[in-house]
DRENKOL-794835 format. One record per atom (N, C-alpha, C): residue number from 1; residue in one letter; x, y, z. Coordinates in Angstrom, 1 decimal. Layout:
N
<nr->NUM | rest->a | xx->X | yy->Y | zz->Z>
...
//
This chain:
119
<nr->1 | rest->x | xx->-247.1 | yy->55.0 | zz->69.7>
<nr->1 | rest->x | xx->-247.1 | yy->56.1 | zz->70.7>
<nr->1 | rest->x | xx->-246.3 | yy->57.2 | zz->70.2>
<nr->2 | rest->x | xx->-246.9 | yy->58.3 | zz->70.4>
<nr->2 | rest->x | xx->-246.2 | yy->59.8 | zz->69.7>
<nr->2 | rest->x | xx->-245.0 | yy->60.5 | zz->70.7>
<nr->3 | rest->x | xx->-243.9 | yy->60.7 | zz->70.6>
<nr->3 | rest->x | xx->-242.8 | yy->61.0 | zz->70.9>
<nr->3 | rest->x | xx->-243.4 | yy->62.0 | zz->72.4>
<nr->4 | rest->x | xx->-244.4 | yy->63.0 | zz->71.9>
<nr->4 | rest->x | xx->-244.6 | yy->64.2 | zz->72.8>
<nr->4 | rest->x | xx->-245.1 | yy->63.2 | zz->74.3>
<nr->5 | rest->x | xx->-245.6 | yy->62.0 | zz->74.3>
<nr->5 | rest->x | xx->-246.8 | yy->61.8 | zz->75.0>
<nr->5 | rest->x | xx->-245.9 | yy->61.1 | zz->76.4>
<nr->6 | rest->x | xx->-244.3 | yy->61.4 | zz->75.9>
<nr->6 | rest->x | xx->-243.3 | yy->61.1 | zz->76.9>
<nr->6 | rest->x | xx->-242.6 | yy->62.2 | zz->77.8>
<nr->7 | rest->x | xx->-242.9 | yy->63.3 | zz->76.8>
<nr->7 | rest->x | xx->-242.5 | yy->64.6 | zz->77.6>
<nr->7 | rest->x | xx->-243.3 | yy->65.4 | zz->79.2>
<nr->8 | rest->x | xx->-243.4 | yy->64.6 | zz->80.3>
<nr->8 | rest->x | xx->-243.8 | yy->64.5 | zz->81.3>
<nr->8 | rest->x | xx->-243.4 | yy->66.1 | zz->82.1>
<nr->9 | rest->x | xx->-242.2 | yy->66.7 | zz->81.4>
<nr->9 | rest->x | xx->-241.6 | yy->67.9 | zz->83.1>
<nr->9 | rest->x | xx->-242.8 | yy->68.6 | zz->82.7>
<nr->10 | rest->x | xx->-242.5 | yy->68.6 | zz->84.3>
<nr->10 | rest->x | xx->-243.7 | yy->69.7 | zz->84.8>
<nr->10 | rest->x | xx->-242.5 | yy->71.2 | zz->84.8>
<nr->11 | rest->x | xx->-243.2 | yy->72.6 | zz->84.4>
<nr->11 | rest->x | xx->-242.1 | yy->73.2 | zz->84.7>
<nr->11 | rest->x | xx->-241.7 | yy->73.4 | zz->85.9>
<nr->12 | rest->x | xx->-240.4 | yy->74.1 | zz->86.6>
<nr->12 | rest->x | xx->-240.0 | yy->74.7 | zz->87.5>
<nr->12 | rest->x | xx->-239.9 | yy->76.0 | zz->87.2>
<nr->13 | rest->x | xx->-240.3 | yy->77.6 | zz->88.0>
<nr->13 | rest->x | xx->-239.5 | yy->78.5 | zz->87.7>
<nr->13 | rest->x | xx->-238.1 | yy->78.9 | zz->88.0>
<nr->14 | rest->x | xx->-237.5 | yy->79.4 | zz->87.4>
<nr->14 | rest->x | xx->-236.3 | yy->79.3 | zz->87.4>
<nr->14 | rest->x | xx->-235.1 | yy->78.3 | zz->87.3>
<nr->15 | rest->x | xx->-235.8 | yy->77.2 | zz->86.8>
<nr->15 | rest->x | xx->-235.1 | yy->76.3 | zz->86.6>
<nr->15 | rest->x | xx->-235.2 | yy->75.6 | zz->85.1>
<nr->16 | rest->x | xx->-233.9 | yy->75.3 | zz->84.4>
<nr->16 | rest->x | xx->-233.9 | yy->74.8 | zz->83.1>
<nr->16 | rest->x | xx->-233.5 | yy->73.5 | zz->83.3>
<nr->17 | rest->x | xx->-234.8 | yy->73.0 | zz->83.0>
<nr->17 | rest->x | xx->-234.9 | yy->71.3 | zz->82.8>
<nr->17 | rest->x | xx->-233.3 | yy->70.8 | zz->81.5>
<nr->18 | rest->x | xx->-232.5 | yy->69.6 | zz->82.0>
<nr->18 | rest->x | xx->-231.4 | yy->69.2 | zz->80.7>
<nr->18 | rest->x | xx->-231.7 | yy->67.9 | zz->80.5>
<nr->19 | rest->x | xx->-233.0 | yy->68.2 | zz->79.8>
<nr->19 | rest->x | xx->-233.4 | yy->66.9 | zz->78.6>
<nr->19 | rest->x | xx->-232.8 | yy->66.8 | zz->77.4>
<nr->20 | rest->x | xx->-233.1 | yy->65.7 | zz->76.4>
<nr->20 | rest->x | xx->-232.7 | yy->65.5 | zz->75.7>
<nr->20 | rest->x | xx->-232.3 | yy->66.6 | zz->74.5>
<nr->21 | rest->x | xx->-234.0 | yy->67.5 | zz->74.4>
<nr->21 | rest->x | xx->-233.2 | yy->68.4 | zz->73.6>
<nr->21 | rest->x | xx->-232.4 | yy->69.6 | zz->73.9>
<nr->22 | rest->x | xx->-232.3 | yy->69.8 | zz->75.5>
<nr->22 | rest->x | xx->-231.0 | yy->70.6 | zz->76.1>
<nr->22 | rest->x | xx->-229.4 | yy->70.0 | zz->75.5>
<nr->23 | rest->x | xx->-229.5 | yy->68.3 | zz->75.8>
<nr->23 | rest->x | xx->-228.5 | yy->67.7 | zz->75.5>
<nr->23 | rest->x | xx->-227.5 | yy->68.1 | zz->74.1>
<nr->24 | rest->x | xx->-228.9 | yy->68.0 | zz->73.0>
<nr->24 | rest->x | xx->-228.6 | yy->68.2 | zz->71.6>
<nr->24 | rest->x | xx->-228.0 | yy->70.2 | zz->71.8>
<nr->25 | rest->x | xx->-229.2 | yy->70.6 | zz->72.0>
<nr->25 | rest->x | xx->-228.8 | yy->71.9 | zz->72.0>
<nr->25 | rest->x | xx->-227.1 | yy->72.4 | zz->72.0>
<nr->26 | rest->x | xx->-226.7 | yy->71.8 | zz->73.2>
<nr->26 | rest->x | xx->-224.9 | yy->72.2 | zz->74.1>
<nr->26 | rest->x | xx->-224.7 | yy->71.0 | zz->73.9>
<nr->27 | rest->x | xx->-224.2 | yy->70.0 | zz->73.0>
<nr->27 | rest->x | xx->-223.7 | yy->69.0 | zz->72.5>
<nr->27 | rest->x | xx->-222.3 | yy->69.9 | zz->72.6>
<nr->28 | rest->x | xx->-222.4 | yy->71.3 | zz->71.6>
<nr->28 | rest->x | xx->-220.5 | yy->71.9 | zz->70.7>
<nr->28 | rest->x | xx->-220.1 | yy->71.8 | zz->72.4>
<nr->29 | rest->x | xx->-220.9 | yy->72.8 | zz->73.2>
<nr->29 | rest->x | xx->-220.2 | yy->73.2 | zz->74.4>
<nr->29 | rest->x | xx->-219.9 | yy->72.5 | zz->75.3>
<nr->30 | rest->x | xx->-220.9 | yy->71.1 | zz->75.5>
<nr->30 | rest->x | xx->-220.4 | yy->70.3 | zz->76.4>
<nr->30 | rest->x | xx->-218.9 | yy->69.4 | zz->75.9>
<nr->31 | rest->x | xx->-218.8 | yy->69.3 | zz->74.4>
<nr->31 | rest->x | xx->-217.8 | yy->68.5 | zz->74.3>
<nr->31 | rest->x | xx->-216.8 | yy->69.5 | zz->74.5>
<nr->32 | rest->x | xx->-217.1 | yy->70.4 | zz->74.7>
<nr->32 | rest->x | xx->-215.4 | yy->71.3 | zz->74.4>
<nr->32 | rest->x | xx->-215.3 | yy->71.8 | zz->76.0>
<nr->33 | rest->x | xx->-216.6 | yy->71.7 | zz->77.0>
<nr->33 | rest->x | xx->-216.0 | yy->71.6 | zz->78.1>
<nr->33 | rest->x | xx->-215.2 | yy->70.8 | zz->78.6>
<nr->34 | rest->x | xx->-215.7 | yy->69.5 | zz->78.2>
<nr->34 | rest->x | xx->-215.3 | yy->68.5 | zz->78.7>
<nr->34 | rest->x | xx->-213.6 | yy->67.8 | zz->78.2>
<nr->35 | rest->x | xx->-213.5 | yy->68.6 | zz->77.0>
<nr->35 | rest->x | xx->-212.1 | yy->68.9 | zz->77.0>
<nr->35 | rest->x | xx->-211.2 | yy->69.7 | zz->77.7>
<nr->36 | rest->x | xx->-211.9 | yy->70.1 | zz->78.4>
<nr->36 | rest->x | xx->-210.8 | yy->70.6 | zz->79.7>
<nr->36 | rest->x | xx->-210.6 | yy->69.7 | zz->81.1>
<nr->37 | rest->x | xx->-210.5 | yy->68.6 | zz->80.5>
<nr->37 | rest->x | xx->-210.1 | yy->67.8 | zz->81.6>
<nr->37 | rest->x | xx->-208.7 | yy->67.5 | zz->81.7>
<nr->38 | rest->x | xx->-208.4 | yy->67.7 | zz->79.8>
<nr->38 | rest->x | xx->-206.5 | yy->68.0 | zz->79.7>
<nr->38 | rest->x | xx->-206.2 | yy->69.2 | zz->80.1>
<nr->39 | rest->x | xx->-205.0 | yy->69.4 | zz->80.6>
<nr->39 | rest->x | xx->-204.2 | yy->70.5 | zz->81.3>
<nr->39 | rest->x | xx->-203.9 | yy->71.4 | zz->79.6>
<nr->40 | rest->x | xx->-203.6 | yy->70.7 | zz->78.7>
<nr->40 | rest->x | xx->-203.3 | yy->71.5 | zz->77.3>
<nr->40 | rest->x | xx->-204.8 | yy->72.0 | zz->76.9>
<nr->41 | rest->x | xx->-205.7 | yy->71.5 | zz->77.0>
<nr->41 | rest->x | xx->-206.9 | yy->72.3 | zz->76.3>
<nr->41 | rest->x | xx->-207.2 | yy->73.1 | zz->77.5>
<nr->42 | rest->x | xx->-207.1 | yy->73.4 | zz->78.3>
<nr->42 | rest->x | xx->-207.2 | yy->74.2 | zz->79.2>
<nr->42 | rest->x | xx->-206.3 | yy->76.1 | zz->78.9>
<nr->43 | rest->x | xx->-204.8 | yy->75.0 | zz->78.4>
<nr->43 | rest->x | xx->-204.2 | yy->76.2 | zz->78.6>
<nr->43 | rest->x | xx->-204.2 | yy->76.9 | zz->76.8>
<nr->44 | rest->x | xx->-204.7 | yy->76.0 | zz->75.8>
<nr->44 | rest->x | xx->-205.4 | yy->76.5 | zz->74.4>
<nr->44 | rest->x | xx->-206.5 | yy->77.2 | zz->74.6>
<nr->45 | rest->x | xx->-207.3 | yy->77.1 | zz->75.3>
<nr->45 | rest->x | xx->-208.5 | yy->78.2 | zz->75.5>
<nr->45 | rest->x | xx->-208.5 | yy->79.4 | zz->76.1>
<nr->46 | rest->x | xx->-207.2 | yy->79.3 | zz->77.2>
<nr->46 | rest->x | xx->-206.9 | yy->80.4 | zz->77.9>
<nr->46 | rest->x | xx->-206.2 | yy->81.6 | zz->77.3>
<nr->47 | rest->x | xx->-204.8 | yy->80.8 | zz->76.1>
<nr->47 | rest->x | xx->-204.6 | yy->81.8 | zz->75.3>
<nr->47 | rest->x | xx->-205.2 | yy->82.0 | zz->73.8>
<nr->48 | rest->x | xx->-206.6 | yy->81.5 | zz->73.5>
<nr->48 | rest->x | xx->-207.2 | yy->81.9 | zz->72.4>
<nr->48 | rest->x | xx->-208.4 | yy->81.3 | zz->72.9>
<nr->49 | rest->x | xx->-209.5 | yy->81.9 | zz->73.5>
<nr->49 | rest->x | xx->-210.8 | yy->81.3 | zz->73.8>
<nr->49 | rest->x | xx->-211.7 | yy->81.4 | zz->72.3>
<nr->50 | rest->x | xx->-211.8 | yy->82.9 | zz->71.4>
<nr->50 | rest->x | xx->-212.3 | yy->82.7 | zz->70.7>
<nr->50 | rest->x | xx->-211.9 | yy->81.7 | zz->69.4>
<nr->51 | rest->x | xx->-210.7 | yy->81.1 | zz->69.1>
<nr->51 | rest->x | xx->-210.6 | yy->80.4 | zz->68.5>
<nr->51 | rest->x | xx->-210.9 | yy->78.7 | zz->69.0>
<nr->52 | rest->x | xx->-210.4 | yy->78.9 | zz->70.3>
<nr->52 | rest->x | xx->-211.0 | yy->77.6 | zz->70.9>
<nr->52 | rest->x | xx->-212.8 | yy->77.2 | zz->70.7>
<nr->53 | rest->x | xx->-213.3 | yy->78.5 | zz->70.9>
<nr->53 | rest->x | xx->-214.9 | yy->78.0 | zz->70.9>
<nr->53 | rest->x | xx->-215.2 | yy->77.8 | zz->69.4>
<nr->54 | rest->x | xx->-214.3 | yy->78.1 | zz->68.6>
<nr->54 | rest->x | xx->-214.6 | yy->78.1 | zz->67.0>
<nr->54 | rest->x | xx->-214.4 | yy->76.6 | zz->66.4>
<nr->55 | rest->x | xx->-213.2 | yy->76.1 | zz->67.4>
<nr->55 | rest->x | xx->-213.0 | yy->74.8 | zz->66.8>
<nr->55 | rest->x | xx->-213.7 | yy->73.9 | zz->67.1>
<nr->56 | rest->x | xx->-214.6 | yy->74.0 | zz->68.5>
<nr->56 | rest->x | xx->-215.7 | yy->73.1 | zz->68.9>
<nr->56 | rest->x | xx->-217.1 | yy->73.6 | zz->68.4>
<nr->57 | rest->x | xx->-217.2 | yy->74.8 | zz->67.3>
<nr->57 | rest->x | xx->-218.4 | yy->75.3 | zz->66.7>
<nr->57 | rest->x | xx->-219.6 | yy->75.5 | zz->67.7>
<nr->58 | rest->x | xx->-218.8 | yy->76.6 | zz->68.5>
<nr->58 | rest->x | xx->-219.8 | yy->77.0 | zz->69.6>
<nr->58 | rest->x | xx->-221.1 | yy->78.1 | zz->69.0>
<nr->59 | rest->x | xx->-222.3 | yy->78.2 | zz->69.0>
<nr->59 | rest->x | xx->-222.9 | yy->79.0 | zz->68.3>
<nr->59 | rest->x | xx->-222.7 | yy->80.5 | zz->69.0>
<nr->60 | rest->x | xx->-223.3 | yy->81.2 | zz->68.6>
<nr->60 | rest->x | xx->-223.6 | yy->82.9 | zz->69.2>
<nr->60 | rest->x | xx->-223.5 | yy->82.8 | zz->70.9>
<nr->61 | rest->x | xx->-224.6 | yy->82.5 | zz->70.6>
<nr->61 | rest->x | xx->-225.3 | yy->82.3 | zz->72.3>
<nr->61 | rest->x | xx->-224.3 | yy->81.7 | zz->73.2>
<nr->62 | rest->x | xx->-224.0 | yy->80.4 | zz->72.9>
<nr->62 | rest->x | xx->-223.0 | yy->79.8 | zz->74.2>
<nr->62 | rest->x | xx->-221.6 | yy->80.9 | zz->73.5>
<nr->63 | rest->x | xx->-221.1 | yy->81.2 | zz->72.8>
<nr->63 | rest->x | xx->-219.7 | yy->82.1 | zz->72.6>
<nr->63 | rest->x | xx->-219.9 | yy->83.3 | zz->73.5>
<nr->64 | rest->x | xx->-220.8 | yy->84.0 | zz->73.5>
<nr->64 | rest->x | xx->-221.1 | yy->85.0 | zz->74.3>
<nr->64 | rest->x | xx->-221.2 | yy->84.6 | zz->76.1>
<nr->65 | rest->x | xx->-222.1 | yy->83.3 | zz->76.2>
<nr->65 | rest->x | xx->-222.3 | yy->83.2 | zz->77.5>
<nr->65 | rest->x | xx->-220.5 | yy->82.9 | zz->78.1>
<nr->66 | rest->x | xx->-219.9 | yy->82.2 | zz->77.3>
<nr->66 | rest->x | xx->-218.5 | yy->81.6 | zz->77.6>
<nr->66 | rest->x | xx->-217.6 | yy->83.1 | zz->78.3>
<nr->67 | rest->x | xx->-217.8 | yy->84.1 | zz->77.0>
<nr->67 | rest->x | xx->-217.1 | yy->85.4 | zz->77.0>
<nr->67 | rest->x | xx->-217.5 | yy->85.9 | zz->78.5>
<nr->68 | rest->x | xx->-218.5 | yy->85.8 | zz->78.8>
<nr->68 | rest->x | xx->-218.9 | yy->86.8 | zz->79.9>
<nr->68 | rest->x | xx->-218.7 | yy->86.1 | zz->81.6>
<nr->69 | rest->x | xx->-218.5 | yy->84.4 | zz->81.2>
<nr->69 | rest->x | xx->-218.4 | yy->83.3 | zz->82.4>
<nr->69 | rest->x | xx->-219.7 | yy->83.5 | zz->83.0>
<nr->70 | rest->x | xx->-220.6 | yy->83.6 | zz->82.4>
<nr->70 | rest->x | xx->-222.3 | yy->83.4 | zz->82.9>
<nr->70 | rest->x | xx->-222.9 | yy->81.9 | zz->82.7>
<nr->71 | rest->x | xx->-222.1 | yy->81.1 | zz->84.3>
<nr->71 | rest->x | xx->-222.8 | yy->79.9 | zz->84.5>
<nr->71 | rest->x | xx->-224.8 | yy->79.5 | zz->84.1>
<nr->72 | rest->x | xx->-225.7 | yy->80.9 | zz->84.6>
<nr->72 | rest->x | xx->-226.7 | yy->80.2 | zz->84.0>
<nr->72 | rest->x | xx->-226.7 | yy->80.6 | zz->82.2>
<nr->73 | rest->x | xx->-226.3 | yy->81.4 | zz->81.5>
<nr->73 | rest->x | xx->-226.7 | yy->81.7 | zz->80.3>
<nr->73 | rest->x | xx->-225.6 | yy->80.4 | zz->80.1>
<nr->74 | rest->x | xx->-224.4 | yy->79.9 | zz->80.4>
<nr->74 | rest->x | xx->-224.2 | yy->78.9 | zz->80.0>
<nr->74 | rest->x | xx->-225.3 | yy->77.2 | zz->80.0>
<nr->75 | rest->x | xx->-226.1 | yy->77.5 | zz->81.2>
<nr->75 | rest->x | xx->-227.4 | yy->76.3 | zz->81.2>
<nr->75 | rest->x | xx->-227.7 | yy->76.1 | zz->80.1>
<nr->76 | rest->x | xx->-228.6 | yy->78.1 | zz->80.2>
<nr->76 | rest->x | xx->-229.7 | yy->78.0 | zz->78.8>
<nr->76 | rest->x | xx->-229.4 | yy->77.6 | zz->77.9>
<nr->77 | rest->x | xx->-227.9 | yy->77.9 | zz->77.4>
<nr->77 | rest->x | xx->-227.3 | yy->77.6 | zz->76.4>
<nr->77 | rest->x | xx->-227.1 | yy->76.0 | zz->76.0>
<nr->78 | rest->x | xx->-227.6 | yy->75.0 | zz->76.9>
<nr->78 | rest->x | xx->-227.4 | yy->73.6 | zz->76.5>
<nr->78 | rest->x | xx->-226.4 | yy->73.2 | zz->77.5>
<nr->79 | rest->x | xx->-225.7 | yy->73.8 | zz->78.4>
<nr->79 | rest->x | xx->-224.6 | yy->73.5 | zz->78.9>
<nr->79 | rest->x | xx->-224.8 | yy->72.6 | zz->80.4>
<nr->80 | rest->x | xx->-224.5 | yy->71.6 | zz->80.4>
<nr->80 | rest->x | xx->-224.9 | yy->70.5 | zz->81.5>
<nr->80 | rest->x | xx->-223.6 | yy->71.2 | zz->82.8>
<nr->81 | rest->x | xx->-224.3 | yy->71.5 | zz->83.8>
<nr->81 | rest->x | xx->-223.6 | yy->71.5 | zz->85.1>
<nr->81 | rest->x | xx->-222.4 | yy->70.9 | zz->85.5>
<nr->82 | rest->x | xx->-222.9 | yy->69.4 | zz->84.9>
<nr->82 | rest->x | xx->-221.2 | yy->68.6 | zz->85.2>
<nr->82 | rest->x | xx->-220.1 | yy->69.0 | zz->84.4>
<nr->83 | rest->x | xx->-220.5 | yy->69.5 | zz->83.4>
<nr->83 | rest->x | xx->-219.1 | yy->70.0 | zz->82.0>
<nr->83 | rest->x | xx->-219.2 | yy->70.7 | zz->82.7>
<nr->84 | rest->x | xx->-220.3 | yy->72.0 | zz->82.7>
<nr->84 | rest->x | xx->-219.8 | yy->73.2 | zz->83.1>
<nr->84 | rest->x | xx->-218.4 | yy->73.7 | zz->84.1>
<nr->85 | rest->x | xx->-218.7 | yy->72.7 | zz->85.2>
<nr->85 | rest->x | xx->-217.5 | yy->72.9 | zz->86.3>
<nr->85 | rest->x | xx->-216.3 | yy->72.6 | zz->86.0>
<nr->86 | rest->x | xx->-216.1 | yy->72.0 | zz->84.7>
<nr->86 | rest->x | xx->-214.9 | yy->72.4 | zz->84.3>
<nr->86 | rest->x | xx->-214.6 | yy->73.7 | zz->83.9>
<nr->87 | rest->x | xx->-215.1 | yy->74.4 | zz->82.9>
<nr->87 | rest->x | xx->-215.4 | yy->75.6 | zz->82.5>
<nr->87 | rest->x | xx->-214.8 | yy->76.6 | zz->83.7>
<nr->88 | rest->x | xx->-216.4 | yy->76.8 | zz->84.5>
<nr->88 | rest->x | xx->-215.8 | yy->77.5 | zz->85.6>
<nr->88 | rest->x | xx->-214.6 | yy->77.6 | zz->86.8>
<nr->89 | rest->x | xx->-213.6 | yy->75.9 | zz->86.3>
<nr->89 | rest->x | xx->-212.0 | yy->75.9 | zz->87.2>
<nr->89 | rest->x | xx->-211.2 | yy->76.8 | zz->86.5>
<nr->90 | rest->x | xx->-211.4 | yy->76.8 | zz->85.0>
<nr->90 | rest->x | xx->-210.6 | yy->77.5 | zz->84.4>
<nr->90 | rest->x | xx->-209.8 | yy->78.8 | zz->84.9>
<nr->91 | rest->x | xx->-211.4 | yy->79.3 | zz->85.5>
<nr->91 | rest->x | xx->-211.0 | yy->81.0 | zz->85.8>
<nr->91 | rest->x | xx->-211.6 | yy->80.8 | zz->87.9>
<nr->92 | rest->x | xx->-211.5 | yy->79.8 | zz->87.7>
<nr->92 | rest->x | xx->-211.3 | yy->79.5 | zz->89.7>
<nr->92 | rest->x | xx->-212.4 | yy->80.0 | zz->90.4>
<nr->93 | rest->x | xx->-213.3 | yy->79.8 | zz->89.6>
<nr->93 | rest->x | xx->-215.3 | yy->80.0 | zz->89.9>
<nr->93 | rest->x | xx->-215.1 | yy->78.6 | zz->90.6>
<nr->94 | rest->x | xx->-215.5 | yy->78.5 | zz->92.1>
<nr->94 | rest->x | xx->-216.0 | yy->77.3 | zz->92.8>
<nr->94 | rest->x | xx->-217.5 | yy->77.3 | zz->92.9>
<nr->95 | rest->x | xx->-218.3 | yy->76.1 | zz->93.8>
<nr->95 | rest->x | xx->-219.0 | yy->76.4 | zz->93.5>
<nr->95 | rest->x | xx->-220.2 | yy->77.2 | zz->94.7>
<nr->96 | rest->x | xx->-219.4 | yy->78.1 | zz->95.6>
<nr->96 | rest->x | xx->-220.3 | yy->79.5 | zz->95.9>
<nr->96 | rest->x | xx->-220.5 | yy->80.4 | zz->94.9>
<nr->97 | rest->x | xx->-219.6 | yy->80.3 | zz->94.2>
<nr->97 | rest->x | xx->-219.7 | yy->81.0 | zz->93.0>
<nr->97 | rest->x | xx->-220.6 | yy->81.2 | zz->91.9>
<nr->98 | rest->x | xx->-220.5 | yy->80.0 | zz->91.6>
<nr->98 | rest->x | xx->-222.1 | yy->79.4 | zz->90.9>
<nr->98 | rest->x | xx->-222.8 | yy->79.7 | zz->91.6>
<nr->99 | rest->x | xx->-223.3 | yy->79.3 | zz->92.9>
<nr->99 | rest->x | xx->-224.7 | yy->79.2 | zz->93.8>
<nr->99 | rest->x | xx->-224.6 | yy->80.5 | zz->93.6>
<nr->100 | rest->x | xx->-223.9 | yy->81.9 | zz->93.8>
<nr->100 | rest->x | xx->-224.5 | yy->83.2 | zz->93.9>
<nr->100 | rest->x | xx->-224.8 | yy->83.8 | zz->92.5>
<nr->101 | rest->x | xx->-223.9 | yy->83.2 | zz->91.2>
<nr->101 | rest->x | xx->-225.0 | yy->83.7 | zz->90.5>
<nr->101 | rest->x | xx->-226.2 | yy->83.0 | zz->89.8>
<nr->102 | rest->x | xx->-226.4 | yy->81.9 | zz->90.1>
<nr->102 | rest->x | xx->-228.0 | yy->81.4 | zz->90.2>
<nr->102 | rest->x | xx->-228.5 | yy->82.1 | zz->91.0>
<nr->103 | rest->x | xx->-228.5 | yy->82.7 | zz->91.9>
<nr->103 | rest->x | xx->-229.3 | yy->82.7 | zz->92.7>
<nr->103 | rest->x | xx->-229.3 | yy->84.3 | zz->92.8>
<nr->104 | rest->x | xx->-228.5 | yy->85.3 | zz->91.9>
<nr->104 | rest->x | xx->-228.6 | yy->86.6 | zz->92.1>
<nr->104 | rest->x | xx->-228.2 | yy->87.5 | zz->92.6>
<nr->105 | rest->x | xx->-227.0 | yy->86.9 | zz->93.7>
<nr->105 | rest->x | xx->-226.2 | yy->87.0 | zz->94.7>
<nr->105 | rest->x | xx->-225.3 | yy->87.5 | zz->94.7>
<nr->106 | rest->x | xx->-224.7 | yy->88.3 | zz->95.5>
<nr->106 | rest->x | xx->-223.1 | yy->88.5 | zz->95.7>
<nr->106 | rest->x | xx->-222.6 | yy->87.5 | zz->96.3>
<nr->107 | rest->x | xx->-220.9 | yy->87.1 | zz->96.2>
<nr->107 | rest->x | xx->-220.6 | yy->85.9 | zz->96.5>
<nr->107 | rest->x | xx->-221.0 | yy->85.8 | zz->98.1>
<nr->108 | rest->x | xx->-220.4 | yy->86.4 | zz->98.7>
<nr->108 | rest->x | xx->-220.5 | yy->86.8 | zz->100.4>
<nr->108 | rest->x | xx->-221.8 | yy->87.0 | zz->100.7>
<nr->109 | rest->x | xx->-222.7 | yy->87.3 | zz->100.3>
<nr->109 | rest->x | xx->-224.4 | yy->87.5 | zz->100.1>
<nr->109 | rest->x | xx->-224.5 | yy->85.7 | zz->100.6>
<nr->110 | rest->x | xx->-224.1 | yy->84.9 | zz->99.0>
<nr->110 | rest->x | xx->-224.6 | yy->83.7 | zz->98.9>
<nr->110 | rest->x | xx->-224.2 | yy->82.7 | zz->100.3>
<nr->111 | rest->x | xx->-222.9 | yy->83.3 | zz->100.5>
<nr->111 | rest->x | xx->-221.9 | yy->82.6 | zz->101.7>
<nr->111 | rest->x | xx->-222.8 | yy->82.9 | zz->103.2>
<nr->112 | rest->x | xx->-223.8 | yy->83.8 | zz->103.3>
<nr->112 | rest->x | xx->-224.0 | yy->84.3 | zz->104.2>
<nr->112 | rest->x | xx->-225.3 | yy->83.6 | zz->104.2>
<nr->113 | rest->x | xx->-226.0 | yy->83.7 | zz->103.4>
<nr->113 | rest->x | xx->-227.8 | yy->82.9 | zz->103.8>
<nr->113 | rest->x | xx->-227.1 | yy->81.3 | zz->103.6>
<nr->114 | rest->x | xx->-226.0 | yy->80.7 | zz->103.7>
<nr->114 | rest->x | xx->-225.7 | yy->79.3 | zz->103.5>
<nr->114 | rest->x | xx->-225.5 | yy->79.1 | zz->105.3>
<nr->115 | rest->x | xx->-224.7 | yy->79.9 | zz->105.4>
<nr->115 | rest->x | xx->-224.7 | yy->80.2 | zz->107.3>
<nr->115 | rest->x | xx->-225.3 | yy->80.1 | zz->107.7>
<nr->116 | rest->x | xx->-226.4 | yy->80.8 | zz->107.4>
<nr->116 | rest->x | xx->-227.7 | yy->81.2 | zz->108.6>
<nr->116 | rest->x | xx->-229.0 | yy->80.0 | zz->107.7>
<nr->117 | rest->x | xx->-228.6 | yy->79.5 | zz->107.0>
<nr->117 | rest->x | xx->-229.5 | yy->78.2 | zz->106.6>
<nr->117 | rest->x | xx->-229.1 | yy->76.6 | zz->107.8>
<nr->118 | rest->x | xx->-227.5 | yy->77.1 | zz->107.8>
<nr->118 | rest->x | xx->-226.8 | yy->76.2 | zz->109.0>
<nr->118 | rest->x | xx->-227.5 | yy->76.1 | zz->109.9>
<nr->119 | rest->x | xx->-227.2 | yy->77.8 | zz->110.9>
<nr->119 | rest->x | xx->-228.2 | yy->77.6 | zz->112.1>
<nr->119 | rest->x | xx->-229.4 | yy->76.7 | zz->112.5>
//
């Protein structure tokens, strides 16, 4: 049986499937997120991020997504949601935060159709 004949997602728009070759993709980024579960690699990234993303051999794409704290270009980039939220404590992105920029939002924008989804 041929490897493709398992690849089943159907797409979503707007949504980046984290399959296996997502996984491979953000391998550098998820492990060096996920080094921020120490208080010291947290505070080594904060005073040298570009040397930090150098020693986890972050490519172009996730260095730049990191630079700019863009939770989805961090997705595209291979970056699994659960690392990510480390990432975004660093700089105290919760997660309305994330939800408004998936979704395009100002934060108070995102806070506000969460309200009126309550209702």
């Amino acid at each position: 049986m041929d490897i493709t004949e398992f690849d089943h997602h159907s797409p979503i728009p707007g949504t980046t499937i984290f399959d296996g070759k997502m996984a491979m993709k953000g391998y550098a980024l998820n492990k060096m997120c996920y080094s921020f579960n120490a208080a010291e690699a947290r505070a080594a990234y904060l005073a040298d991020p570009e040397g930090y993303m150098e020693t986890f051999g972050l490519n172009d794409e996730q260095k730049q997504a990191c630079r700019d704290k863009n939770v989805l270009a961090l997705i595209a980039a291979g970056g699994n949601i659960y690392y990510l939220a480390k990432f975004a404590g660093i700089f105290r992105l919760d997660v309305q935060d994330i939800g408004a920029q998936q979704t395009g939002m100002t934060k108070e924008e995102f806070k506000e159709k969460l309200r009126k989804a309550g209702d």
